[in-house]
C-alpha positions as CSV (number, residue, x, y, z in Angstrom):
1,X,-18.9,8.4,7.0
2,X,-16.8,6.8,4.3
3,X,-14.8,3.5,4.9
4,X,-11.2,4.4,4.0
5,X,-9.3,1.4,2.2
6,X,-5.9,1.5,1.6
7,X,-4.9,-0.5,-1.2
8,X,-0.8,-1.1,-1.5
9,X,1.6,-3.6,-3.0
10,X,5.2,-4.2,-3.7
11,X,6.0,-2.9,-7.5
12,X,4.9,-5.5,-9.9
13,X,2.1,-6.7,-7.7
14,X,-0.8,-5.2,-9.9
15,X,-1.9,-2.4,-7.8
16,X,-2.6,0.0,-10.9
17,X,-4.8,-2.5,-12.4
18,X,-6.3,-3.6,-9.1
19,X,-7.1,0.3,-8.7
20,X,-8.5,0.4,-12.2
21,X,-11.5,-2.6,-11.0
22,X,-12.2,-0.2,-8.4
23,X,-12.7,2.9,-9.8
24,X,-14.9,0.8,-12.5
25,X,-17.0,-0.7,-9.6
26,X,-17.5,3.7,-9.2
27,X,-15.3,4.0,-6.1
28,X,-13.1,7.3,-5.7
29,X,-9.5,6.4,-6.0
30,X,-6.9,8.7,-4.1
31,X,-3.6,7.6,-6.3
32,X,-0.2,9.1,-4.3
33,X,1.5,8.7,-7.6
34,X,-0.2,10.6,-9.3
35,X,-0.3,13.1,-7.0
36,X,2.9,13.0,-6.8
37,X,3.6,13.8,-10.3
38,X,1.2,16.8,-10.8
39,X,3.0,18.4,-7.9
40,X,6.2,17.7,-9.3
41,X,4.6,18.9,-13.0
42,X,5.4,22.3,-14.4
43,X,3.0,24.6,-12.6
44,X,2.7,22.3,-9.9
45,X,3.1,23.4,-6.6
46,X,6.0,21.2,-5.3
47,X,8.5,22.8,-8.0
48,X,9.6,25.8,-6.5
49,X,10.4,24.8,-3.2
50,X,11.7,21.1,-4.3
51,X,13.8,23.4,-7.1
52,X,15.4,25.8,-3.8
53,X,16.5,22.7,-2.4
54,X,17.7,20.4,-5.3
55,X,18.6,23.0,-8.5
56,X,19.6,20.8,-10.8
57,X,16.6,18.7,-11.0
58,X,14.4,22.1,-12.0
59,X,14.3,20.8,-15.8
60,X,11.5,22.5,-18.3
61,X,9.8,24.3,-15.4
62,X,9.1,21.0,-13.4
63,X,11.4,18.3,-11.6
64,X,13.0,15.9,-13.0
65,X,12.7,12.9,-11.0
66,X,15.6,11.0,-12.1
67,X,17.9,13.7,-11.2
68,X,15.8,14.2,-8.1
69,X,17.0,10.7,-7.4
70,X,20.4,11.2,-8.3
71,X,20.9,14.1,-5.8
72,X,19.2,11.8,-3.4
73,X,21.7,9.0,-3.4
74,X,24.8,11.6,-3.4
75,X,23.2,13.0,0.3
76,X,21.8,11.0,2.8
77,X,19.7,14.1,4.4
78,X,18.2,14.6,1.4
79,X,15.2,12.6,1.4
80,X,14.0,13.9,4.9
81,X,13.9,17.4,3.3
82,X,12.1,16.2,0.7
83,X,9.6,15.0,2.4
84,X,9.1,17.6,4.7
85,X,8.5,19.8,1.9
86,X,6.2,17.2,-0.1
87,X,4.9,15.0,2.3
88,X,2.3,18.0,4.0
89,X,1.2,18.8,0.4
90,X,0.3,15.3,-0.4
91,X,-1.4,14.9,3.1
92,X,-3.7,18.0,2.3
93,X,-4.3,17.1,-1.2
94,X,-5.6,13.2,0.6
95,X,-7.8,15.0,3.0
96,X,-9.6,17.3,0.6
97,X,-10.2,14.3,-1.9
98,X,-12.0,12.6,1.2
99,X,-14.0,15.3,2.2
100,X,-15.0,15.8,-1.4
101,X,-16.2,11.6,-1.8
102,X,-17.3,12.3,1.5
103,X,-20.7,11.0,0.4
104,X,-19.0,7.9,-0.9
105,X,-19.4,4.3,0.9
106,X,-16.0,3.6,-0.1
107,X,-12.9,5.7,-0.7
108,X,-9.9,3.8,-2.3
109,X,-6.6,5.2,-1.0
110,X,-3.8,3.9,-3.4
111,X,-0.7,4.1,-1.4
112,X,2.3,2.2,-2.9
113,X,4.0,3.0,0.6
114,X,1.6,2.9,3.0
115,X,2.8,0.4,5.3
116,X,6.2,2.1,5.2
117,X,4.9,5.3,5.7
118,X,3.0,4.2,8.7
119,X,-0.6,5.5,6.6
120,X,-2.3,2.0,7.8
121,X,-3.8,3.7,11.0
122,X,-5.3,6.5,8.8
123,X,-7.3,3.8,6.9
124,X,-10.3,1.2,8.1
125,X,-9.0,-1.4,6.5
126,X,-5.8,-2.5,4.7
127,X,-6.6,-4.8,1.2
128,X,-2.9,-5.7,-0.3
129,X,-2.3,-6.9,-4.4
130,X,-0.1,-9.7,-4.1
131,X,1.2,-12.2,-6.8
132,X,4.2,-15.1,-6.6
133,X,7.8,-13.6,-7.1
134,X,8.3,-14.8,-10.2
135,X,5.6,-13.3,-12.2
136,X,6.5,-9.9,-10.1
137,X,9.7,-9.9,-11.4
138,X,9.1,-10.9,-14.6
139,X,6.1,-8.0,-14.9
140,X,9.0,-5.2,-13.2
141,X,11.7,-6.4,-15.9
142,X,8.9,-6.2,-18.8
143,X,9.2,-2.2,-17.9
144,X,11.2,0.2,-20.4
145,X,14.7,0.7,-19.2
146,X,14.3,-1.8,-15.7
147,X,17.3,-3.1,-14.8
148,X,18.1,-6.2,-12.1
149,X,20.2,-3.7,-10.2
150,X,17.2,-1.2,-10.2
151,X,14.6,-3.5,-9.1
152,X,16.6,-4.9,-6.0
153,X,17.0,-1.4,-4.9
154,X,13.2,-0.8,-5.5
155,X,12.2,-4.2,-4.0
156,X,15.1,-3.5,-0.8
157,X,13.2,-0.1,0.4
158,X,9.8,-1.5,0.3
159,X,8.7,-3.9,3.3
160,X,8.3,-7.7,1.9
161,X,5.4,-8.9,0.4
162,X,5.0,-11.7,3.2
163,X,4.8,-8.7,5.9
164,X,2.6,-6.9,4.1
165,X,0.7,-9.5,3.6
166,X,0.3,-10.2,7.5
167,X,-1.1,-7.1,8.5
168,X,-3.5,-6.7,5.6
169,X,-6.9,-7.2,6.3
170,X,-7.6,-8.8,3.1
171,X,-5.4,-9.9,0.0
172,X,-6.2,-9.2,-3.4
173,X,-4.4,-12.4,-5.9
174,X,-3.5,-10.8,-9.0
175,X,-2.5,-13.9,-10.6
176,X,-5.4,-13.3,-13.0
177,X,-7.3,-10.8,-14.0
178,X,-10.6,-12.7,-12.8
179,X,-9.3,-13.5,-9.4
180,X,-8.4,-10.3,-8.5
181,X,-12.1,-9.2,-10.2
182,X,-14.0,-11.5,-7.7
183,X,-11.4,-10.3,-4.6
184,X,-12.2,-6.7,-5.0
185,X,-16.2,-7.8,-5.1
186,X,-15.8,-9.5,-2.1
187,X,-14.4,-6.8,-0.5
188,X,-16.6,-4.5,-1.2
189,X,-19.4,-6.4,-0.5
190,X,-18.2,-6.9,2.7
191,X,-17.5,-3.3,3.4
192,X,-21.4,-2.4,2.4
193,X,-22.4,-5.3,4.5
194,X,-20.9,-3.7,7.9
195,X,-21.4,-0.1,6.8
């Protein structure tokens, strides 16, 4: 039986690079955003019914996330249809990439939103990418086309770093590049230990 870590963080935390150490330490990583964004892909199977309910954001044969977003903000009912619609693909799409790596020791489960989501009681163990505010921001503003305005309403739907940060079971620094390295060994060395 595989352990299940779900790895999250706030946006600018590192959690794309913290991801990356584990899939080079040859652990199966589950990204949601990516997942995500091949259903929402031409050909992918979100764009049909995401396109019945939101028409205008059907652009080249796939969705168009930005004006996704926009009819979002015009309707507050509109993100619970969405996710009824998208959340049950992404859920089957996690469950057959487990019992695929079901021969794995680990499985990484990258959820940006998992505490949110309430996804932490689907996982053994929790292992958040943390940094100090200042080099978040200034990695989140370093984006194309990021915007103050844009990050506080990013950083004001996501639960704060200090919370998340309380219920993890570990925490990965990603002040450097090194730290985070020796976290993630730790962690899984741990993991094998107890498996």
């Amino acid at each position: 039986m595989s352990f299940l870590l779900g790895l999250t963080g706030s946006i600018g935390m590192g959690k794309s690079t913290t991801a990356q150490m584990f899939r080079e330490r040859g652990c199966p990583v589950w990204d949601a955003d990516q997942v995500v964004h091949e259903l929402y892909g031409p050909g992918g199977a979100a764009v049909a019914p995401v396109a019945r309910l939101f028409p205008s954001a059907l652009v080249d044969g796939g969705i168009d996330r930005a004006e996704l977003k926009s009819c979002i903000a015009r309707d507050p009912d509109a993100l619970s249809r969405l996710e009824a619609v998208v959340h049950p693909m992404v859920a089957a799409h996690r469950d057959e990439f487990i019992r695929s790596h079901g021969d794995a020791g680990l499985i990484v489960l990258d959820i940006p939103l998992l505490f949110e989501g309430n996804m932490a009681q689907r996982c053994d163990g929790v292992a958040v990418v943390s940094t100090d505010a200042e080099t978040q921001k200034a990695r989140v503003m370093a984006r194309p086309g990021m915007t103050e305005e844009t990050f506080r309403m990013i950083l004001s739907r996501q639960m704060p770093d200090a919370e998340k940060r309380a219920r993890a079971d570990w925490i990965i620094p990603t002040d450097t590049l090194d730290g985070a390295r020796q976290a993630i060994d730790a962690i899984c060395q741990e993991i094998e230990q107890n498996a």
